[in-house]
C-alpha positions in Angstrom: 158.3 161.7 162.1 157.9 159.1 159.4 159.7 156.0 159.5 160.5 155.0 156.1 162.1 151.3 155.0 164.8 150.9 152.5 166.4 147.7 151.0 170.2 147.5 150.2 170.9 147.0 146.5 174.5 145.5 147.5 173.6 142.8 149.7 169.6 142.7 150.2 169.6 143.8 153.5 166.1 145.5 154.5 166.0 148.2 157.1 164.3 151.0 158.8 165.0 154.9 158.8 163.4 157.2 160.9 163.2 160.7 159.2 163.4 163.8 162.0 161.3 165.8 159.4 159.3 165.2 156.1 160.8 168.7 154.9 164.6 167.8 156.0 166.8 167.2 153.4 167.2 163.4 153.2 170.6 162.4 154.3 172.8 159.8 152.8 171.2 156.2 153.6 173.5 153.6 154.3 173.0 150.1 154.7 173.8 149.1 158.5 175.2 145.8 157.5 177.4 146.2 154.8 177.3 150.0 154.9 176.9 150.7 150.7 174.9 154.0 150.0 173.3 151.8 146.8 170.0 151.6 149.1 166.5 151.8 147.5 163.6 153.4 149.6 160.8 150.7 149.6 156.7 151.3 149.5 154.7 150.4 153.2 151.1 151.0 153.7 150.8 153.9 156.5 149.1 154.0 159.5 145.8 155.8 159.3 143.9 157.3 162.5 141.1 159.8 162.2 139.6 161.6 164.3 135.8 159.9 165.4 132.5 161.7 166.0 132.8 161.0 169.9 136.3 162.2 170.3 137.6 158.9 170.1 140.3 157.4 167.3 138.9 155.4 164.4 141.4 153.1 162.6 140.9 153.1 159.1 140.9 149.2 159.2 138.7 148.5 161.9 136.3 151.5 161.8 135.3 151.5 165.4 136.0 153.8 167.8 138.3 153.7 171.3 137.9 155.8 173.6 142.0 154.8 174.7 144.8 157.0 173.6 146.6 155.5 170.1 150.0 153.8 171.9 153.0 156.0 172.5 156.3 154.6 171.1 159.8 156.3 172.5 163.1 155.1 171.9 162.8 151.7 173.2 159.5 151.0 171.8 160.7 151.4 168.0 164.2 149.5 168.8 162.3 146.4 170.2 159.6 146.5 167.6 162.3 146.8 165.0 164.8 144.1 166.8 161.5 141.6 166.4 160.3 142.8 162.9 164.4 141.4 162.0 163.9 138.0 164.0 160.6 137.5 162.1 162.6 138.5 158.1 165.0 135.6 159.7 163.1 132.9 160.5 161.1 133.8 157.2 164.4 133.6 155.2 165.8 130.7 156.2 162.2 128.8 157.0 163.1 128.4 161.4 
């Protein structure tokens, strides 16, 4: 289920989107804060895991391997991360 970010055209708002299905028809994005459709889907840089020799995960930035399961994120998880990853475009915007 990919999580894709879009910015608002209207008022600058940036957001996230998670998609139920890469092959679902994409629904009509709308901004959360000032709820125009004029919303722009934006480029990230994905999170890469591959499979290591030893079973373990290797991260395509660290190239080592850990033997620990890749962290699960449910419902609350994604909402916290994405409550912080707002506080953080905040403080960044207005220099806190």
């Amino acid at each position: 289920m990919p999580i894709y970010e879009y910015e608002c055209a209207a008022c600058g708002e940036r957001f996230d989107k998670l998609i139920r299905s890469i092959s679902q028809t994409l629904p009509e994005i709308e901004c959360p804060a000032c709820h125009s459709t004029e919303v722009q889907r934006l480029i990230s840089a994905p999170t890469i895991r591959a499979s290591g020799e030893s079973g373990g995960d290797v991260t395509a930035d660290s190239g080592h391997n850990s033997a620990a399961a890749p962290p699960i994120m449910g419902r609350k998880e994604l909402r916290a991360a994405q409550e912080k990853k707002k506080q953080l475009r905040e403080q960044a915007k207005y220099g806190d």
